[in-house]
Steps between C-alpha positions, in 0.01 A plus 500: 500500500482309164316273404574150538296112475295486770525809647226622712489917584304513816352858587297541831343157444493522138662217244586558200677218299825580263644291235799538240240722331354819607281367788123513381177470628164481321222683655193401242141623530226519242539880519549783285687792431374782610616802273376836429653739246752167418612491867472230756307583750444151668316210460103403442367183577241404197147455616359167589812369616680377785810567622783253381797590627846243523894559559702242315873445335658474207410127451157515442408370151531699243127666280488678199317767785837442700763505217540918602631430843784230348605765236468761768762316717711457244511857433585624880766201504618684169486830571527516946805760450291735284173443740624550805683829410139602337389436874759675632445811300126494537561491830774831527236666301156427701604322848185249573255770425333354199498128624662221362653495125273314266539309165160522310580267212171534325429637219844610496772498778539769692612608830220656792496535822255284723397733802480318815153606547378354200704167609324557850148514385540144265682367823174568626261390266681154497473431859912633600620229286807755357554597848846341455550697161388866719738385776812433207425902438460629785844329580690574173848561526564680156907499567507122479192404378267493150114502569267525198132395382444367158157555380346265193222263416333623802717369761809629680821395537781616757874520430672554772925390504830645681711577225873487496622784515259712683249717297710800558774315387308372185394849437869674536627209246214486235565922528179583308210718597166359585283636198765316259516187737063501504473537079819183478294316729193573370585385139728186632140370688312582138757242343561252777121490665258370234113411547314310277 
């Protein structure tokens, strides 16, 4: 299905709104990362603090804190083709057994997985408020669908769009393998995504 104005995906009582860009939603927290040996891990709530959790569009204003996401969706309106055969591939390689692809964009971009247990236990710790973000992967459709997690400034932002064609269409037409398609990626984010 692409996407079109308006468009609403309903999943067993989910909603997830599409527009003429890759449909986005922003999931932020006052978390952080979670890595060990560079890898994500999960997420960490700071001490002394409370839970802030809210789900909004692409039309909130924009903050120098917030300038990442607008670049970001620029780049996945720039590049869905090459993304969503990246998905694809991950996916022939590894099946849902390492969770859901990640972007960590900080302190450089790369790609991780987030494991759904890690996405699980800060569902928890912010009172099941990214029960609709567990219930988008848990219902993935990887032929026709692009889920991923962007990671910076300690919040999180899903990506989640139907390309046209299909991932395994994107991947048979881009027709490279997925360590070349993670390092062009990689170094497209370093010169697209900028923090101050």
């Amino acid at each position: 299905m692409a996407a079109t104005d308006d468009m609403t995906k309903v999943t067993d009582g989910l909603s997830v709104e599409h527009t003429d860009n890759p449909s986005v939603v922003f999931v932020t927290s006052y978390l952080t990362p979670k890595k060990q040996n560079g890898i994500f891990v999960g997420w960490v709530l700071p001490e002394d603090s409370e839970p802030n959790f809210m789900i909004f569009t692409t039309n909130q204003p924009e903050s120098s804190d917030s300038q990442w996401r607008h670049q970001l969706d620029k780049f996945v309106k720039k590049y869905q083709k090459e993304l969503a055969a990246l998905s694809w591939g991950l996916w022939l390689e590894n099946g849902n057994s390492q969770g859901a692809i990640g972007i960590d964009l900080q302190p450089t971009p790369h790609f991780v997985y987030c494991p759904i247990e890690a996405i699980e236990k800060l569902n928890s710790n912010v009172d099941s408020r990214l029960q609709e973000l567990l219930g988008l992967m848990e219902h993935h459709q990887p032929e026709t669908e692009v889920l991923m997690i962007a990671i910076a400034n300690d919040q999180i932002k899903l990506i989640y769009f139907d390309p046209e064609p299909t991932p395994p269409s994107c991947y048979q037409q881009v027709g490279k393998e997925v360590d070349t398609l993670l390092e062009q990626l990689e170094q497209r984010l370093s010169e697209q995504v900028k923090f101050d």
